[in-house]
Structures are given as structure tokens and as C-alpha cells.
C-alpha positions in Angstrom: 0.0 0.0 0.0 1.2 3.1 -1.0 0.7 6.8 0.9 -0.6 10.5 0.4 0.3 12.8 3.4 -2.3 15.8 3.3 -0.3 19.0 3.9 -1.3 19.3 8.1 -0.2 15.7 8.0 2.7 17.3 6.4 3.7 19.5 9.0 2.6 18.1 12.0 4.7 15.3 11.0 7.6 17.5 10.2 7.2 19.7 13.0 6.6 16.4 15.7 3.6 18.0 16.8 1.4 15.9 19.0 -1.5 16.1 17.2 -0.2 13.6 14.9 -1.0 10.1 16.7 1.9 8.2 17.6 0.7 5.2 15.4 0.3 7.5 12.4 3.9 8.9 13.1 5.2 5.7 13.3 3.5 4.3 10.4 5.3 7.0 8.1 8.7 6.6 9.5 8.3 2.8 9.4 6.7 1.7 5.9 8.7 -0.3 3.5 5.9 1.2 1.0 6.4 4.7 -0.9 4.9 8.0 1.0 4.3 10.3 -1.5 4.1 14.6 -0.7 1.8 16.3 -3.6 3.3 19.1 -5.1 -0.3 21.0 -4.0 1.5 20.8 -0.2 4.6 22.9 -1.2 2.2 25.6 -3.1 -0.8 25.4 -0.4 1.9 26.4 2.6 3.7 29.1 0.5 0.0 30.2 -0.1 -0.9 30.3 3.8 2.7 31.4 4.9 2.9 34.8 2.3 -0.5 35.4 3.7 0.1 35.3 7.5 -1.8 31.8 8.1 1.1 29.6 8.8 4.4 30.7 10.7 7.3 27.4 9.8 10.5 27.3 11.6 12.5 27.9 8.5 11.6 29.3 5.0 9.3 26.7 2.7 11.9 26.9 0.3 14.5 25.5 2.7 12.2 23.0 4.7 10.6 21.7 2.1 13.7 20.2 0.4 15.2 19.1 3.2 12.4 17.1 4.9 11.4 15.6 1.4 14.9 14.4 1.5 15.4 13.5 5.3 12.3 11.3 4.9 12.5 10.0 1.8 9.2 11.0 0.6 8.3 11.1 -3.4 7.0 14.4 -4.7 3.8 13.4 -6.6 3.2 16.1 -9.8 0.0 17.5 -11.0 -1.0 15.2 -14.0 -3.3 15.5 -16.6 -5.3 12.6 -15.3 -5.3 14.1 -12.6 -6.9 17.3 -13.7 -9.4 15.2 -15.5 -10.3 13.3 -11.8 -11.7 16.4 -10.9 -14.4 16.9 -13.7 -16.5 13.9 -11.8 -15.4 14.7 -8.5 -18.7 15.6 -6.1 -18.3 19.0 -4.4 -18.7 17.2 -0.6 -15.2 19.4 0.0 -14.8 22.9 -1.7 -10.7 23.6 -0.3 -9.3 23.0 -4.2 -6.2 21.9 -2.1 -8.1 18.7 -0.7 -9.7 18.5 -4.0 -6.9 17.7 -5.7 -5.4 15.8 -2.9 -8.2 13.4 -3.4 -8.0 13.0 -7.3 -4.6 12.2 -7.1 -5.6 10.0 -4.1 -8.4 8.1 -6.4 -6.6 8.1 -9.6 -2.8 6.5 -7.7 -4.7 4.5 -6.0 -3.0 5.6 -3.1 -4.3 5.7 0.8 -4.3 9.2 2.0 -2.9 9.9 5.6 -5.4 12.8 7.0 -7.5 13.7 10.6 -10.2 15.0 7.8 -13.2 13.1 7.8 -14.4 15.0 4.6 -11.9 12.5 2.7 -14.1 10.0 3.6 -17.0 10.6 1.5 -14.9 10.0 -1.8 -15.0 6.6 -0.9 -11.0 6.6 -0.7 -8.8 5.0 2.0 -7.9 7.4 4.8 -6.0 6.2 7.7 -5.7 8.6 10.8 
């Protein structure tokens, strides 16, 4: 089974906060299977940081990198197919962010890693 990490997954993860269960956290740092970061989680925190939503410990530019590196996470791209996901996607969740999260989601087959119940109703496979 391969994995998505939403973007507070992301951080929380990255930033050891203890929101993120201890069986979540473990589960990333111990799969044998890929994580994979979308490339929406780089451009939704530069979004939130420039605006005054999110304050990081270092610069996105910097952290980013580094912790994609550190943990040996794969940067999943925007894809055509995955564009196209979102033509039949139901609008249970309007953030475009999670929209997209969840077309890449459905269309890799992959199991997202999210507290957001809202992922549920896309009938993919959310572990919290």
C-alpha cells in the first residue's frame, strides 16, 4: 500500500507536533511502501505562509527540500489525469487543495494519511 500525506499531516509530521498520533507517526517513519508529498502541499503552505496563516521554523523553500529528502518521501506532480479526476469529483469538499489531494488520491490508487473526515465521503482510504 502506497501513501498520500495531506499537507497538516505534512507538518505536524515534520514539525513532531502531537496532534499527529503516535501510530500515524510511526507508520510513516516505518513503511517499507512509498509516501508520497503532492506538489499542492509545497504551493498550499507558500499560499498560507505569504498570507500570515502559517508561521514554519525555516523558510518553505528551505524545509521543504530538506524534509522531502530527510524522509524519503516522493513528490507526486500535478498530472493530466489528474486534472481530469476532478471533472467527476462531487463538491462534498470545496478547499481546491483537498480536491486535488483526493484526485490524485483516487486516480494513484494511493491511501491518504489525514484527521479529515471530509476524505471519507470519496470513498477513498484514509487512515488517521
Amino acid at each position: 500500500m502506497n501513501y498520500l500525506l495531506d499537507t497538516q499531516t505534512f507538518l505536524w509530521f515534520i514539525e513532531n507536533n502531537k496532534n499527529l498520533p503516535d501510530s500515524t507517526r510511526s507508520l510513516i517513519q516505518t513503511t517499507q511502501d512509498n509516501v508520497y508529498v503532492s506538489i499542492v502541499t509545497p504551493w498550499e503552505i507558500a499560499i498560507k505562509t505569504s498570507i500570515g496563516k502559517l508561521a514554519l521554523s525555516k523558510p518553505i523553500e528551505a524545509l521543504f527540500p530538506l524534509e522531502m529528502t530527510t524522509n524519503s518521501f516522493i513528490l507526486l506532480p500535478i498530472s493530466y489525469s489528474h486534472s481530469i479526476e476532478l471533472v467527476n469529483l462531487p463538491f462534498h469538499h470545496n478547499d481546491p487543495f483537498d480536491r486535488m489531494l483526493i484526485a490524485q488520491a483516487m486516480n494513484e490508487s494511493l491511501s491518504i494519511i489525514s484527521r479529515d473526515t471530509s476524505f471519507d465521503d470519496y470513498g477513498i482510504h484514509r487512515i488517521w
